[in-house]
C-alpha positions as CSV (number, residue, x, y, z in Angstrom):
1,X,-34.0,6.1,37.4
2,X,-33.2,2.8,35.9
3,X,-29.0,2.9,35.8
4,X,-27.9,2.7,31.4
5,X,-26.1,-0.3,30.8
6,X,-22.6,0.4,29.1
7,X,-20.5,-1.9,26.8
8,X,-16.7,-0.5,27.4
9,X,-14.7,-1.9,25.0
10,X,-11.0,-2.4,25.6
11,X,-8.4,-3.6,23.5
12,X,-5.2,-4.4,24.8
13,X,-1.6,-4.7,23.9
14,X,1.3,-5.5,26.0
15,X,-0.1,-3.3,28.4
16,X,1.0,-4.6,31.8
17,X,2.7,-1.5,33.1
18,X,-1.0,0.9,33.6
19,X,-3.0,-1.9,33.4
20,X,-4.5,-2.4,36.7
21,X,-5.3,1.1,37.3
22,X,-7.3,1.7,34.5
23,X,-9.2,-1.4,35.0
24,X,-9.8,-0.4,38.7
25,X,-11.3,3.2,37.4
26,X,-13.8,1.4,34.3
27,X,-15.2,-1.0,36.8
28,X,-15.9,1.8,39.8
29,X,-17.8,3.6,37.4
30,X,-20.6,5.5,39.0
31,X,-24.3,6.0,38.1
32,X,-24.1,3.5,35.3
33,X,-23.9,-0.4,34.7
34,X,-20.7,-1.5,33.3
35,X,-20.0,-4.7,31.1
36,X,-16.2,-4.2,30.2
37,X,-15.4,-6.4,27.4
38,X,-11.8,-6.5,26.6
39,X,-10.1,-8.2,23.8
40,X,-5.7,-8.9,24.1
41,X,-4.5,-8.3,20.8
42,X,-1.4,-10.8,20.8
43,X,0.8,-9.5,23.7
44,X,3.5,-11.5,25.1
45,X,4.2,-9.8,28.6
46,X,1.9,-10.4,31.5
47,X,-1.0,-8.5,30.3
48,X,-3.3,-11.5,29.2
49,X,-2.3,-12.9,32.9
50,X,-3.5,-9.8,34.9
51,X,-6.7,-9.8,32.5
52,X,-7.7,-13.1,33.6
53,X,-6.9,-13.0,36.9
54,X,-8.5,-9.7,37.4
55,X,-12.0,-11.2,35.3
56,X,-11.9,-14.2,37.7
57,X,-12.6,-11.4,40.0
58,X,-15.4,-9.4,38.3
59,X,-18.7,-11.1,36.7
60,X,-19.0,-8.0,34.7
61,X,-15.8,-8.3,33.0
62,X,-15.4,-10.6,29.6
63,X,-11.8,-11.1,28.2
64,X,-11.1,-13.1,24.8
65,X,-7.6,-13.1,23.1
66,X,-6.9,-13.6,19.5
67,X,-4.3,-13.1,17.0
68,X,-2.6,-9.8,16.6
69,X,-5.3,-7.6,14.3
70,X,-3.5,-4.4,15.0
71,X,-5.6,-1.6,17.7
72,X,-8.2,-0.5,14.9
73,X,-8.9,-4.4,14.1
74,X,-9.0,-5.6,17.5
75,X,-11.5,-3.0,19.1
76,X,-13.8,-2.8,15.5
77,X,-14.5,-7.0,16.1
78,X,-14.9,-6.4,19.7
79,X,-17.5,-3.8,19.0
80,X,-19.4,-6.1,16.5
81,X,-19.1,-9.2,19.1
82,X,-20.9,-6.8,22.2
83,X,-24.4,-7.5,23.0
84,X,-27.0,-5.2,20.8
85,X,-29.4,-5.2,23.7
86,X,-27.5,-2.7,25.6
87,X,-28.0,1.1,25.8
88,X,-24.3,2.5,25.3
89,X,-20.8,2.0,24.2
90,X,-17.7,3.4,24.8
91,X,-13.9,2.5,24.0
92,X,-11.3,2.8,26.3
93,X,-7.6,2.4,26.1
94,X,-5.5,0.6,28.3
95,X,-3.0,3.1,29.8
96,X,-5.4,5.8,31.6
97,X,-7.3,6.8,34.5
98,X,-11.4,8.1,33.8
99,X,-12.5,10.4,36.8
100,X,-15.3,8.8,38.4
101,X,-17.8,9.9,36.5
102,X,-17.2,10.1,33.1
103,X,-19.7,7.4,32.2
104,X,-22.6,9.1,34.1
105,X,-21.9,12.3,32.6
106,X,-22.0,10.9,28.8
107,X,-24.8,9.2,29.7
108,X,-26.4,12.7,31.2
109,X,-25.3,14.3,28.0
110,X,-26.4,11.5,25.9
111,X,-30.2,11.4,27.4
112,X,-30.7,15.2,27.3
113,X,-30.6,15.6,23.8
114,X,-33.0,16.5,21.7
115,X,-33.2,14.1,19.3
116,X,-32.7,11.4,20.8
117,X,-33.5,8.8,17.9
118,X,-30.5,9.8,15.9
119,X,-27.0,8.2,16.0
120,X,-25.3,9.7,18.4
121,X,-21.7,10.4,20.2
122,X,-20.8,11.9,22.8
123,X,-16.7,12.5,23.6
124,X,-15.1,14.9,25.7
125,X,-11.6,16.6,26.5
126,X,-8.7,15.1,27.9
127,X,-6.4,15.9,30.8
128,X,-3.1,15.0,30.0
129,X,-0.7,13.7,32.9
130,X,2.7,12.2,32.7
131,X,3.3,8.9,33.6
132,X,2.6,9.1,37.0
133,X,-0.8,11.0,36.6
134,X,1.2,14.6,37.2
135,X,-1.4,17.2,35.7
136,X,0.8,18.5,32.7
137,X,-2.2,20.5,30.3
138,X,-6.1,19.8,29.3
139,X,-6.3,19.6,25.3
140,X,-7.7,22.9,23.8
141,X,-11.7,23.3,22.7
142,X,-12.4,21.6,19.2
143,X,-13.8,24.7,17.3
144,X,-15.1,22.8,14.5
145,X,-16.8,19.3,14.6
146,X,-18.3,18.1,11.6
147,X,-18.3,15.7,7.9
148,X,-16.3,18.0,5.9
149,X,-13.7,18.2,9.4
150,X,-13.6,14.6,9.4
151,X,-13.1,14.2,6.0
152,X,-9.3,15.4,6.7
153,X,-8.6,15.2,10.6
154,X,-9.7,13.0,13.0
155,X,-10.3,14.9,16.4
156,X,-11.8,12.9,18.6
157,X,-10.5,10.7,21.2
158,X,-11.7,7.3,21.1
159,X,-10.8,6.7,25.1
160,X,-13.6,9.6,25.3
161,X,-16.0,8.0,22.8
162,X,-20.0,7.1,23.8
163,X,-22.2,6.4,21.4
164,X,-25.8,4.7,21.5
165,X,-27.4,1.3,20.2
166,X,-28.2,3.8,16.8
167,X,-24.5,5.3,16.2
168,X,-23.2,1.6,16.6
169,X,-25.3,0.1,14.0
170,X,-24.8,2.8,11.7
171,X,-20.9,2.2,12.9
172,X,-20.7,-1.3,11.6
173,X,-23.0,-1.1,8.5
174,X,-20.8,-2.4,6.1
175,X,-19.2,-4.9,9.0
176,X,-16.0,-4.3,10.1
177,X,-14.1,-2.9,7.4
178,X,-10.2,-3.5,6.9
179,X,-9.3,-0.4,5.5
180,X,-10.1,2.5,7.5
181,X,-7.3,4.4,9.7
182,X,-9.0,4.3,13.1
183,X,-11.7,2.7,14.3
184,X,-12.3,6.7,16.4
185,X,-12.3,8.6,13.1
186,X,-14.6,6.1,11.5
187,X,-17.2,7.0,14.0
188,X,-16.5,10.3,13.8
189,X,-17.2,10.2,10.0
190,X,-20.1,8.3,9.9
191,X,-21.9,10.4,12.8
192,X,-21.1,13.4,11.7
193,X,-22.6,12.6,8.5
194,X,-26.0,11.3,9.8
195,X,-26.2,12.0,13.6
196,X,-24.7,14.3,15.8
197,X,-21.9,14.8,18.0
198,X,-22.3,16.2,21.4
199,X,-19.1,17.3,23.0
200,X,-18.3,18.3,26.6
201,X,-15.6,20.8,27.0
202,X,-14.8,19.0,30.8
203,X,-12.3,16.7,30.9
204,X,-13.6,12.5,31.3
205,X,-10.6,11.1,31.6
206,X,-6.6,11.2,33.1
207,X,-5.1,10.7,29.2
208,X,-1.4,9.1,30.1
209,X,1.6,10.4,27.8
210,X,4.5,7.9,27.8
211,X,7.1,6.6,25.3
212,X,5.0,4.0,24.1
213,X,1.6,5.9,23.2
214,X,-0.3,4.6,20.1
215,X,-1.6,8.6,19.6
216,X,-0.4,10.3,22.1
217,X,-1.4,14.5,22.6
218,X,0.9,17.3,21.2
219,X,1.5,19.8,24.1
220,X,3.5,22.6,22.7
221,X,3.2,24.2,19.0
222,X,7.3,23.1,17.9
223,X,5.4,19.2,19.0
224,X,1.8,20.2,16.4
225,X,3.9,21.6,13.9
226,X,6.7,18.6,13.4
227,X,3.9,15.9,13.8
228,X,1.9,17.7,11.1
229,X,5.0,18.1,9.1
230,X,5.4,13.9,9.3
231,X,1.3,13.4,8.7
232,X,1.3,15.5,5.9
233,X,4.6,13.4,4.1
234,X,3.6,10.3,5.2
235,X,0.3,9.9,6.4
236,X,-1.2,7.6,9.1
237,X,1.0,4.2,9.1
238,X,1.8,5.1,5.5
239,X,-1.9,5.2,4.2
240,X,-3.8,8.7,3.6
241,X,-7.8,9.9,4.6
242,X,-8.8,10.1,1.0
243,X,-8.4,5.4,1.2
244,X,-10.8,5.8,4.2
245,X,-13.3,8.6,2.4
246,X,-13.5,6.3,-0.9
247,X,-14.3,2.8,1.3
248,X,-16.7,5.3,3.4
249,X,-18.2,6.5,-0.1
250,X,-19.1,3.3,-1.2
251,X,-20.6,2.2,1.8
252,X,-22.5,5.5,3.1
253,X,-22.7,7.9,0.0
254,X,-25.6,7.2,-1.4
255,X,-27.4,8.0,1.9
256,X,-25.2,10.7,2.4
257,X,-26.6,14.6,2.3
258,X,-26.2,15.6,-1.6
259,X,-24.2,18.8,-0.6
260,X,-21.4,16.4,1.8
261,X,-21.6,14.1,-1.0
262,X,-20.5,16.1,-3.9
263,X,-17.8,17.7,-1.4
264,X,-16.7,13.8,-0.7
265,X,-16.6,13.3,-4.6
266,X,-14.8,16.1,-5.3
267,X,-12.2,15.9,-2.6
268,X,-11.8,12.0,-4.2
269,X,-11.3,13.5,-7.8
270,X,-8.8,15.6,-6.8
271,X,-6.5,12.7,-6.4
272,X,-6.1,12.3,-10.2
273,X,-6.1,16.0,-10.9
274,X,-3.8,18.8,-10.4
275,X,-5.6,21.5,-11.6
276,X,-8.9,19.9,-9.1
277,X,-6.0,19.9,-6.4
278,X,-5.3,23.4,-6.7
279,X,-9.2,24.3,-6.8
280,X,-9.9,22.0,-3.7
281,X,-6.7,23.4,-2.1
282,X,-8.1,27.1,-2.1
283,X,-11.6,26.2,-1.3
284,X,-13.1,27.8,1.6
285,X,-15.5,24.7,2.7
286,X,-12.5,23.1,3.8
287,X,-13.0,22.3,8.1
288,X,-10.0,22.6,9.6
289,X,-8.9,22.7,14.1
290,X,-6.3,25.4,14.2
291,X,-4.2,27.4,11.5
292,X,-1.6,25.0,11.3
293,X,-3.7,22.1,10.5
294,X,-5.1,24.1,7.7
295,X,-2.3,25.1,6.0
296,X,-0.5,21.1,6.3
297,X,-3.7,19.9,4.9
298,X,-3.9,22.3,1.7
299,X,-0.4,21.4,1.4
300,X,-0.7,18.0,2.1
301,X,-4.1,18.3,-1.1
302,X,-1.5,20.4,-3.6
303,X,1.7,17.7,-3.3
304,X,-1.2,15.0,-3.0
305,X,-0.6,13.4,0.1
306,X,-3.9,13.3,1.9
């Protein structure tokens, strides 16, 4: 069988400390053809350095630098910029280790299912290790993946993210848009709303917690609850999921479902209502992960923060 070609996208960020061994684990990849296409998003240690030296070294690695666009910016353009001729794409960050094959097991996953022509997205658990790639957990099971989950929470990993040539047009449809949160939970909301999302429950990669993580993983409940706590008051670098679901509105909603659509409208009227707050804060067809991020999030709706 013809090996898939993969665009892994990589945008990094004074990054010089893991650096080399997650470049090391993209490019030994097995099963799969790899084009790693990394973008340096301003740094000023060493890491643009080691990115050259390193795609001196490798024909199938492309690095560009450019001004600093912050991490949903810099991996959005690099994602536009990657050749449309090619069968997958994937993000990666720049501080972990993927087992060997994670690549050939989204691609497994990604040619077995049954429809084949839709957008798709494949992502996965994480192991989370210390700095020195100590085991320390895996994440738990998502229980609930879907539009009306990612309306509120983003639970995906990008670093686990592989989506076909169809989920990445549908991805960049209105270009690369300047307001959303995360360039993960973006994908997440478009392809939930008009593809699927097929998630192992086997852990792709080594996910690296350290001082300076961008998202890093909550281990214990006192961790969940006090970063909830912080979400809820002040949202994702001071801007809330309802900014996101209004730009996603305009570009999407009249494509979208007419049921997910009315739920989107209402969740966006709410904002100037109480009384629509309190009737959107007791609705049942809210999709929430875990007890905890249910009752943040109908807090978060009621004090409107969210």
């Amino acid at each position: 069988m013809t090996k898939s070609r993969i665009a892994v996208i990589l945008s990094t960020y004074n990054g010089e400390k893991y650096l080399a061994e997650q470049l090391d684990s993209i490019v030994s990849q097995e099963d799969v053809d790899v084009e790693l296409l990394i973008r340096d998003d301003g740094s000023s240690d060493s890491t643009l350095a080691l990115l050259r030296e390193f795609a001196a070294a490798h024909p199938n690695v492309r690095c560009t630098a450019g001004e600093n666009k912050g991490v949903t910016g810099s991996f959005m353009t690099v994602l536009e910029a990657a050749d449309d001729s090619l069968d997958y794409y994937a993000f990666a960050d720049q501080d972990d280790v993927w087992y060997p094959r994670k690549l050939a097991n989204a691609v497994e996953a990604l040619r077995s299912a049954p429809d084949p022509d839709l957008p798709l997205l494949y992502c996965s658990r994480l192991e989370l290790v210390d700095e020195r790639l100590r085991h320390l957990a895996v994440t738990r099971p998502l229980r609930d993946i879907s539009f009306r989950n990612a309306l509120f929470q983003n639970v995906l990993a990008g670093c686990t993210m592989v989506m076909n040539a169809r989920a990445r047009e549908l991805v960049l449809r209105g270009g690369v848009a300047h307001n959303i949160l995360m360039h993960d939970w973006w994908c997440y909301l478009a392809i939930s709303a008009f593809g699927r999302i097929l998630y192992d429950e086997r852990a792709g990669i080594k996910y690296r917690q350290h001082d300076h993580n961008q998202v890093g993983a909550r281990v214990r409940w006192s961790e969940r609850i006090r970063w909830r706590y912080k979400r809820t008051l002040h949202g994702l670098y001071g801007h809330f999921p309802s900014e996101q679901n209004d730009l996603f509105l305009k570009i999407y909603g009249e494509d979208l479902p007419e049921t997910e659509r009315r739920f989107a409208e209402m969740t966006l009227a709410a904002k100037r209502s109480l009384l629509k707050r309190v009737i959107l804060a007791s609705s049942n067809h809210i999709r929430m992960q875990s007890p905890v991020d249910n009752f943040f999030a109908r807090v978060g709706i009621l004090i409107n923060k969210f």
